[in-house]
C-alpha positions as CSV (number, residue, x, y, z in Angstrom):
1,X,-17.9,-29.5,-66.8
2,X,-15.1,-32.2,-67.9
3,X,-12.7,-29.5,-67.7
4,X,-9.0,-29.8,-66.1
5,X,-9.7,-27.7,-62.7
6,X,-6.0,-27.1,-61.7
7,X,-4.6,-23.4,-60.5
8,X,-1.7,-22.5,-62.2
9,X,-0.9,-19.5,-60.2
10,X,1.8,-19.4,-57.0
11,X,-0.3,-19.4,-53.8
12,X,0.8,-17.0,-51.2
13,X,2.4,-18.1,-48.2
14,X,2.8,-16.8,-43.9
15,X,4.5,-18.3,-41.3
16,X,1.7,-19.9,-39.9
17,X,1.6,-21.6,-43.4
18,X,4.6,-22.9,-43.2
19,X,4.7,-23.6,-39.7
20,X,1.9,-25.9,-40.4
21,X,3.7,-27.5,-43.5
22,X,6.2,-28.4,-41.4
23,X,4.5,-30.3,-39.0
24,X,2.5,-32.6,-42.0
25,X,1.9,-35.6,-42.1
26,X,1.2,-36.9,-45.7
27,X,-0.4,-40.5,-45.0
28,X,-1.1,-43.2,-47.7
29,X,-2.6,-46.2,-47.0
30,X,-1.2,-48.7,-49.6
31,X,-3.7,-52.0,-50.3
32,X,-2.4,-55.2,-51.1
33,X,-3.7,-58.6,-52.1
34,X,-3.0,-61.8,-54.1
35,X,-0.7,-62.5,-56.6
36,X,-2.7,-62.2,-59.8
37,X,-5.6,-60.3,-58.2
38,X,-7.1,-63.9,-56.5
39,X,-9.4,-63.7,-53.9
40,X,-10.5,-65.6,-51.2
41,X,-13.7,-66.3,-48.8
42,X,-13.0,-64.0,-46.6
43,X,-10.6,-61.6,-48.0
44,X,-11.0,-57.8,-47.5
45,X,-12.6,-56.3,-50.5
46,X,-10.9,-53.0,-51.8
47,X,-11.5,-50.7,-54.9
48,X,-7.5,-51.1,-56.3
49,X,-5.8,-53.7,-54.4
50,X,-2.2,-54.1,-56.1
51,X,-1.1,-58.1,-56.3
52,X,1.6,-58.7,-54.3
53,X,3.7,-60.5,-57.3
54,X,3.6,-56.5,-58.7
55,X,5.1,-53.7,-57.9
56,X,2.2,-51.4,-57.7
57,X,1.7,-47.8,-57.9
58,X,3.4,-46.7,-55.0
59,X,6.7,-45.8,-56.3
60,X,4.8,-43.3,-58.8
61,X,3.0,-41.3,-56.4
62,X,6.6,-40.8,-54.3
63,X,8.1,-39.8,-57.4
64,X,5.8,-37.0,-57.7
65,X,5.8,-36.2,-53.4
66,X,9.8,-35.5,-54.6
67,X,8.5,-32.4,-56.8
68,X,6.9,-30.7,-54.2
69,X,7.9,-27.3,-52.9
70,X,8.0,-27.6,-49.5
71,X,8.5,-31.1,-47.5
72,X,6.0,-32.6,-44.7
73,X,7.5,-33.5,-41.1
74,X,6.4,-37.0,-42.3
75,X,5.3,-39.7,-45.4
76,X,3.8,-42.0,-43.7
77,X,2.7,-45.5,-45.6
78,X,0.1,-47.6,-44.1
79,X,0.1,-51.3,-45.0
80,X,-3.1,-53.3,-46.0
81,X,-3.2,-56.1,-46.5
82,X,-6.4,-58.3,-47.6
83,X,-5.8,-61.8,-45.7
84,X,-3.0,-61.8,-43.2
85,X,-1.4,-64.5,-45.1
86,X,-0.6,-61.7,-47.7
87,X,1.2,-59.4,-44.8
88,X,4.6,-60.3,-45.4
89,X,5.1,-60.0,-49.1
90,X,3.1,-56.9,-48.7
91,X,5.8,-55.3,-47.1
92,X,8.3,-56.5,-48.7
93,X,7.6,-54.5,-51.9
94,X,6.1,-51.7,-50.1
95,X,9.8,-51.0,-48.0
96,X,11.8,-52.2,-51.7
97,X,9.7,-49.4,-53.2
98,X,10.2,-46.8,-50.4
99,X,14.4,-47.2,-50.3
100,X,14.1,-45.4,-53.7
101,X,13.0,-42.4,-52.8
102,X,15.6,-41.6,-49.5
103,X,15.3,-38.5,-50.2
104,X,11.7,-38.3,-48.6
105,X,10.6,-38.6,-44.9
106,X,8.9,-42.0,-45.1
107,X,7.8,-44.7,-42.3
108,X,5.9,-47.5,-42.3
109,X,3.2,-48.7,-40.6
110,X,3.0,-52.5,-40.7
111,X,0.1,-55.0,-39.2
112,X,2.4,-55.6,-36.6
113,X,2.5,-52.3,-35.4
114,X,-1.8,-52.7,-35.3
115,X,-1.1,-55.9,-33.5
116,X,0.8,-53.9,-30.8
117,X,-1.7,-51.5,-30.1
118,X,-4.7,-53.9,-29.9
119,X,-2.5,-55.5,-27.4
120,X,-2.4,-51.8,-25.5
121,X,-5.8,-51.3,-25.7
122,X,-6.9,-54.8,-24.2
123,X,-4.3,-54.4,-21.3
124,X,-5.8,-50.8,-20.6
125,X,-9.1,-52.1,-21.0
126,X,-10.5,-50.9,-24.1
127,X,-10.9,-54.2,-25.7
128,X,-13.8,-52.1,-27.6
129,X,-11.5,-49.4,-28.8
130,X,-9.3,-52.3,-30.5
131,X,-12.0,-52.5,-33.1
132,X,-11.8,-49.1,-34.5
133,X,-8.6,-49.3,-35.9
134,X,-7.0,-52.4,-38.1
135,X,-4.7,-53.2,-40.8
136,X,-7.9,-54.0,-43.1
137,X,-11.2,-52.6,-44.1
138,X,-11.3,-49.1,-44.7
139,X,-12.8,-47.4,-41.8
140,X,-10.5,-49.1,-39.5
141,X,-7.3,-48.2,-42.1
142,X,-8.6,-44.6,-42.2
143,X,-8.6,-44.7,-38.2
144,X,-4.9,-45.3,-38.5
145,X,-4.6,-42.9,-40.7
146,X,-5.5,-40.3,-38.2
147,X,-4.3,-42.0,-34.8
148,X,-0.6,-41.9,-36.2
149,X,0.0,-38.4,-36.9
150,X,-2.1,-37.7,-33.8
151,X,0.5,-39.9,-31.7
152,X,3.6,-38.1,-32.9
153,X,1.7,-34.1,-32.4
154,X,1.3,-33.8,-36.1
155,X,-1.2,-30.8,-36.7
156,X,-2.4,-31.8,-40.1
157,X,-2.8,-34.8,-42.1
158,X,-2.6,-34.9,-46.0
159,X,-4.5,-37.9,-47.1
160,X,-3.5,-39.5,-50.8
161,X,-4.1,-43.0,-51.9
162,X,-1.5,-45.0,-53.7
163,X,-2.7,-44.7,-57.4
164,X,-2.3,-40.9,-57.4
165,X,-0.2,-38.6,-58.6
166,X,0.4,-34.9,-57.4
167,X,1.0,-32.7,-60.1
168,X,0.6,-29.3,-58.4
169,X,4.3,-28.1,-56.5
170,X,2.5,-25.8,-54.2
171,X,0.1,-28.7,-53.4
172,X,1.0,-28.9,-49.3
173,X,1.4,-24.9,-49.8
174,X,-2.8,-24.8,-50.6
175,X,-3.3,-27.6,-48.4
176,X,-2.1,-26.0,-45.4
177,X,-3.5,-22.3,-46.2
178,X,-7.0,-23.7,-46.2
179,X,-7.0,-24.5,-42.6
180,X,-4.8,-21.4,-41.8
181,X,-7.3,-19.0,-44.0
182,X,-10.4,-20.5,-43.1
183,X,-13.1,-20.7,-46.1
184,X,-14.3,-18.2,-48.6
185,X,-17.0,-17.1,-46.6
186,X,-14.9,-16.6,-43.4
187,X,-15.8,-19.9,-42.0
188,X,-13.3,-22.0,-40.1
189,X,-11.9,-25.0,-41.7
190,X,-11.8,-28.4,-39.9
191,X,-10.4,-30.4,-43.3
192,X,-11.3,-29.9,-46.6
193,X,-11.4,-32.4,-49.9
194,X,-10.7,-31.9,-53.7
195,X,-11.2,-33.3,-57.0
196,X,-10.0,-36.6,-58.5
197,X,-8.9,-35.8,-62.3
198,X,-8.7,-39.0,-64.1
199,X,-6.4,-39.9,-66.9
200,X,-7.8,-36.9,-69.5
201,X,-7.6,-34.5,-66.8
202,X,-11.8,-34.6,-66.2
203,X,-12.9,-34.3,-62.5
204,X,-16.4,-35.7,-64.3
205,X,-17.3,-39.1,-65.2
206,X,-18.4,-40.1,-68.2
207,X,-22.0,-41.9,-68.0
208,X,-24.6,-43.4,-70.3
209,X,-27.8,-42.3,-71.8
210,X,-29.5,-45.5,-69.9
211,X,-27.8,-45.1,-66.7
212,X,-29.0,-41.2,-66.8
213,X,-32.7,-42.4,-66.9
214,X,-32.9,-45.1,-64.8
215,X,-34.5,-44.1,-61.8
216,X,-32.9,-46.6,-59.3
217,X,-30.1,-44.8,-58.0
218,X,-27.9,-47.6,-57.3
219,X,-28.0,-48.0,-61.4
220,X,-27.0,-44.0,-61.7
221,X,-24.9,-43.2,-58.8
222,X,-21.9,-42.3,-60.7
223,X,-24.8,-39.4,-62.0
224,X,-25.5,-38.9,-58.4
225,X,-21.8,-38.0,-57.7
226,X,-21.9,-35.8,-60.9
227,X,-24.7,-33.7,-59.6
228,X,-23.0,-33.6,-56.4
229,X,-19.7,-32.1,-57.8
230,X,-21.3,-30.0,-59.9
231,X,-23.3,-28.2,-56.7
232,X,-20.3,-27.5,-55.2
233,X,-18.7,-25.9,-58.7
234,X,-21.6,-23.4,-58.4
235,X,-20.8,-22.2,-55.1
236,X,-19.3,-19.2,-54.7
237,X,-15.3,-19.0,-53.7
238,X,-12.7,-21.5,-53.8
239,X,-12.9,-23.3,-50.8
240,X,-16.7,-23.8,-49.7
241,X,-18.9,-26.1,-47.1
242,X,-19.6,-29.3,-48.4
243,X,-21.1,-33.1,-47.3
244,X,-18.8,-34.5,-50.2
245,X,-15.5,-36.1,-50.1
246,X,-13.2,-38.4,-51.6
247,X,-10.9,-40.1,-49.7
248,X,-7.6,-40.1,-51.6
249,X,-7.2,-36.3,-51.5
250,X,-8.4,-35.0,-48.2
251,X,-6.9,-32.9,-45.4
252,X,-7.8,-33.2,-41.4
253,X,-6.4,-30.9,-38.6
254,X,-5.5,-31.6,-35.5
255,X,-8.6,-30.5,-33.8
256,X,-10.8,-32.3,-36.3
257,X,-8.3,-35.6,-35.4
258,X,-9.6,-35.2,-31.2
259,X,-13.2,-35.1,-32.1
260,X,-14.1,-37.1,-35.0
261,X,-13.4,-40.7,-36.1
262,X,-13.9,-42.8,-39.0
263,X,-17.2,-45.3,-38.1
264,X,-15.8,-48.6,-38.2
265,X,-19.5,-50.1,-39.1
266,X,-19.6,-48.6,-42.4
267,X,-18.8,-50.9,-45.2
268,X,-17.7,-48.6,-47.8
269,X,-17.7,-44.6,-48.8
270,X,-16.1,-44.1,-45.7
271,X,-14.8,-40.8,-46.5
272,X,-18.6,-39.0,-47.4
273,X,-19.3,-41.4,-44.2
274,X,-16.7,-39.4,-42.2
275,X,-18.4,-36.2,-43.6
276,X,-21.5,-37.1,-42.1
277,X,-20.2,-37.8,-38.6
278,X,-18.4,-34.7,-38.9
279,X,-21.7,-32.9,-39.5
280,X,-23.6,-34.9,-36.7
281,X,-21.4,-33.6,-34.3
282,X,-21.4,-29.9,-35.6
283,X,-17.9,-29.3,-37.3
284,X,-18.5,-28.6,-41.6
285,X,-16.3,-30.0,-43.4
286,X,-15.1,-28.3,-46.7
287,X,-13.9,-28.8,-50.8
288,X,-10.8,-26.8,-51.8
289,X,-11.4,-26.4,-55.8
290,X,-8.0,-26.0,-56.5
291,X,-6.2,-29.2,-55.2
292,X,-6.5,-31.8,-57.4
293,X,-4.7,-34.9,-57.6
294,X,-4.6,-37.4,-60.6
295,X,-6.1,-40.4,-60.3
296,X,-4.9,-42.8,-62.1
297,X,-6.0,-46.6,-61.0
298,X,-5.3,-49.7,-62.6
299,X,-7.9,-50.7,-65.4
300,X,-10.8,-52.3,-63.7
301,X,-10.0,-51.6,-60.3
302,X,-11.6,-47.7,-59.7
303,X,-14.2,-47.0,-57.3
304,X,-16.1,-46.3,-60.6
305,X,-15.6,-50.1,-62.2
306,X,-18.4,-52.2,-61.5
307,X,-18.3,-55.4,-59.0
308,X,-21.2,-57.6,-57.1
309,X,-19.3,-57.4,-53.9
310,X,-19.0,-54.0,-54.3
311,X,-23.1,-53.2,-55.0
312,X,-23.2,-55.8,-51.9
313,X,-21.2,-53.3,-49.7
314,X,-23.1,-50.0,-51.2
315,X,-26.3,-51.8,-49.8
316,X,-25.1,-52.2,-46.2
317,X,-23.6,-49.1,-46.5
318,X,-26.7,-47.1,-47.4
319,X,-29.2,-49.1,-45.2
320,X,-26.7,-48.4,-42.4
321,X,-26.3,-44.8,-43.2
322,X,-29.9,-44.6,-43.5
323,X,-30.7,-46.4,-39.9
324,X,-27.8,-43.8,-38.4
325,X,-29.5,-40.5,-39.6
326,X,-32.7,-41.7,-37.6
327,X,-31.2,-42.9,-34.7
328,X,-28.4,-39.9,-33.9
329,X,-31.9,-38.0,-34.5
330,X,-34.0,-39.7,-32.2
331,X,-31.1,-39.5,-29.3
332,X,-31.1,-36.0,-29.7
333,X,-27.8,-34.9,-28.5
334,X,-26.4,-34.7,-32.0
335,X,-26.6,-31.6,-34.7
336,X,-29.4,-32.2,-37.0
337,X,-28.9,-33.8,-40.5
338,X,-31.2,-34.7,-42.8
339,X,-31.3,-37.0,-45.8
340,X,-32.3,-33.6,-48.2
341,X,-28.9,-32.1,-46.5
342,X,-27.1,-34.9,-48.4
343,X,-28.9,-34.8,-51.7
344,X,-28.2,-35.3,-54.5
345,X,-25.7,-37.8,-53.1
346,X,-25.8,-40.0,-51.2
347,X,-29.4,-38.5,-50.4
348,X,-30.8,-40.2,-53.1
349,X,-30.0,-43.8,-51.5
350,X,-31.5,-42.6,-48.0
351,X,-35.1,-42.5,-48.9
352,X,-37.8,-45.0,-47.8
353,X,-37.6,-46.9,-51.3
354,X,-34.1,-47.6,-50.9
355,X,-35.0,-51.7,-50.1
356,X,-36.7,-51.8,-53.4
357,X,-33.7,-50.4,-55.4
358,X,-30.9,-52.5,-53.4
359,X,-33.2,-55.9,-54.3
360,X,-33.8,-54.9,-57.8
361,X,-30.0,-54.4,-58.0
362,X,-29.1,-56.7,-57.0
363,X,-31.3,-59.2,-58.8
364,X,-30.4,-57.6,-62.2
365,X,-27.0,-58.1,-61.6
366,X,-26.0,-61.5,-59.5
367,X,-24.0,-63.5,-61.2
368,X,-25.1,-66.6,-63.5
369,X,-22.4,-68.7,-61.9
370,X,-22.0,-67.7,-58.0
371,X,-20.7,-69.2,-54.7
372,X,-23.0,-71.0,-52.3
373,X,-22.1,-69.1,-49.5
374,X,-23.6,-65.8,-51.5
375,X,-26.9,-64.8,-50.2
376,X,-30.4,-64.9,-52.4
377,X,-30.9,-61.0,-52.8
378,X,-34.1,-60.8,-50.6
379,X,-32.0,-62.5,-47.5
380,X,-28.8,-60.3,-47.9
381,X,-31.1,-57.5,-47.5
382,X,-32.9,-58.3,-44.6
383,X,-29.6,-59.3,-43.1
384,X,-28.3,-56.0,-43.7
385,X,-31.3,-54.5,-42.7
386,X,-31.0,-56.2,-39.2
387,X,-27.0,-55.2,-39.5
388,X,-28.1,-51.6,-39.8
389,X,-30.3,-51.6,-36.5
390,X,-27.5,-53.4,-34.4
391,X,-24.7,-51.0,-35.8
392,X,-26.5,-47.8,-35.6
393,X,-26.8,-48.3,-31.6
394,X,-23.3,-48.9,-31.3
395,X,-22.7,-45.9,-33.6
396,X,-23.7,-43.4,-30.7
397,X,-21.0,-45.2,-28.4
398,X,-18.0,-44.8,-30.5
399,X,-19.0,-41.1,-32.1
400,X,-19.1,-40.5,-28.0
401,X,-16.2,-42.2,-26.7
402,X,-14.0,-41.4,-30.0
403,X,-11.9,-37.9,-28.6
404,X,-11.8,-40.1,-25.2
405,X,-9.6,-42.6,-27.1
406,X,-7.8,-40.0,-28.3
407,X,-7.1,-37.7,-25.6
408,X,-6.3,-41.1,-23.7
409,X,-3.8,-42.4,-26.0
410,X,-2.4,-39.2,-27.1
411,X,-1.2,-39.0,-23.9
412,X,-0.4,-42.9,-23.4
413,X,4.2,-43.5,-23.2
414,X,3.5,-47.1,-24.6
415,X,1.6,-46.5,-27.8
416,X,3.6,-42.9,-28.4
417,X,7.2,-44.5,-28.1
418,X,5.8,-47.5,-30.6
419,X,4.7,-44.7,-33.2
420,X,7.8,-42.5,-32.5
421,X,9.8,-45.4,-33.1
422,X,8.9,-45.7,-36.5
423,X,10.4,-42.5,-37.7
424,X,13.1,-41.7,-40.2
């Protein structure tokens, strides 16, 4: 299966195709942190955070947006940045990098933009609302992700992150006929994912012999996400259902925008997360086969390179996932999803035995030397536990109240003039 999975052939094109790439907005959340890759108590923890004494990876995905065949409306660059302190020189290399390329449609979208629509929420009394969206953490980044385009009547968004490179010209082109054409079984398409092909052109990842066998699943999920990309291979047609996604190459339409958010509780895998809220209220999502993107982080900093903080996230993340499944069951007013409609992944975290696999994780690999403030396994999983209970509740509210903020400030002069304002 570690085969290149690009389409080589021209894909056909309609006016509502091109209607639809014309009002795109690719949007690429760029993550920045300390010079020399430093962090701090308290700093935002991302997969492949550039140092802000580098120049990044930015500048090579744009070069490749320039080859495309058809333009979006929009290139729209959301800045992260993780401490606030960091902010400035953040931008600063993001808008040095982005007066190269004048040839493409790009805007930025800076913390203080974030700071100005908290503000708007608060005076319109949505103080709650504020919290969904933010200039770090993933979920709230993602948020923005879809609450620009949605401000300015964009009808599709084209998410990338910033260590890719497109390699297919007719990549918008198949991006835009997926909605238009609907799946290969007829079905409508909301959005749709693709493939990650890493520097030897393999949409598979390489894994050991030990990691196979072991049966804790936070020791073989990169096996787990094998199995999972290899279920949707075997389906039938090109662009099929699916609960998988990765969030650097994915696609959201305007309707899928209004009803469907990004939870801001979870702590990582926010884009399978956004799958699963998706499902919960009824909408499939989908995997296009042939729109892949290279991936090409720097060394040790790919969602596949091992960290503690990051198995500390994956914890939360599945204990909350977990305690969410039960309780959107038990209120009863969402579609039904079950933990065997996720398998192999991340189904195999969602079971009963998953405390026992985070604490034996998480004892195998704490660090000899560690800060004080870091938890003893047993206590970061009962904390999380508790974290899970408290954030599933509030769940409900915001997967409820999500296409009312949307509706409400897609249709609010203040914010819209602030996000129009930004344009080229």
């Amino acid at each position: 299966m570690n085969d290149q999975n690009t389409s080589t052939d021209i894909p056909h094109s309609s006016p509502a195709i091109e209607a639809l790439i014309a009002n795109t907005a690719i949007v690429i959340p760029t993550y920045w942190g300390r010079s020399f890759g430093l962090r701090r108590p308290g700093d935002s923890i991302e997969d492949h955070p550039t140092p802000v004494n580098q120049s990044g990876t930015m500048g090579r995905l744009l070069r490749s947006l320039q080859a495309l065949k058809e333009k979006p409306r929009l290139v729209l660059i959301l800045i992260s940045s993780s401490a606030p302190d960091v902010a400035t020189s953040a931008a600063w290399q993001v808008d040095f990098v982005r007066e190269k390329y004048p040839d493409l449609p790009i805007a930025l979208w800076l913390p203080t933009h974030v700071e100005i629509l908290h503000g708007r929420l608060r005076s319109l009394g949505h103080t709650a609302w504020a919290t969904w969206f933010g200039a770090r953490d993933y979920p709230r980044i993602r948020n923005m992700q879809l609450l620009v385009p949605h401000l300015i009547d964009c009808d599709l968004v084209v998410a990338l992150d910033d260590d890719e490179v497109v390699e297919d010209p007719y990549f918008l082109r198949r991006a835009a006929a997926s909605v238009v054409d609907g799946a290969s079984n007829g079905e409508r398409v909301y959005g749709a994912a693709s493939y990650y092909l890493d520097e030897h052109g393999y949409r598979m990842h390489e894994v050991t012999a030990s990691a196979q066998a072991d049966s804790n699943p936070f020791e073989h999920k990169i096996t787990l996400m094998n199995g999972i990309l290899e279920r949707i291979e075997a389906e039938p047609g090109n662009v099929v259902r699916s609960t998988f996604a990765l969030g650097g190459n994915m696609t959201f339409s305007r309707d899928l925008i209004r009803q469907v958010g990004f939870d801001p509780m979870i702590s990582r895998g926010e884009d399978i997360d956004y799958v699963v809220n998706a499902a919960l209220m009824g909408i499939p999502y989908h995997f296009d086969k042939n729109r892949p993107v290279r991936h090409l982080p720097p060394a040790g900093r790919s969602y596949k390179d091992f960290d503690y903080a990051k198995l500390q996230q994956d914890v939360r993340r599945f204990l909350y996932e977990r305690e969410k499944l039960r309780a959107a069951a038990a209120d009863g007013s969402f579609s039904a999803l079950t933990t065997a409609d996720l398998a192999p992944y991340p189904g195999a975290f969602l079971t009963g035995d998953l405390e026992m696999f985070a604490l034996a994780s998480l004892r195998i690999h704490r660090p000899a030397r560690f800060d004080i403030t870091m938890l003893e396994p047993e206590r970061f999983v009962l904390q999380a536990a508790e974290q899970a209970r408290q954030g599933a509740a509030a769940f409900l509210r915001f997967a409820r109240e999500w296409p009312q903020a949307m509706e409400m400030l897609g249709n609010d002069h203040a914010i819209r003039h602030v996000a129009r304002s930004i344009l080229p």
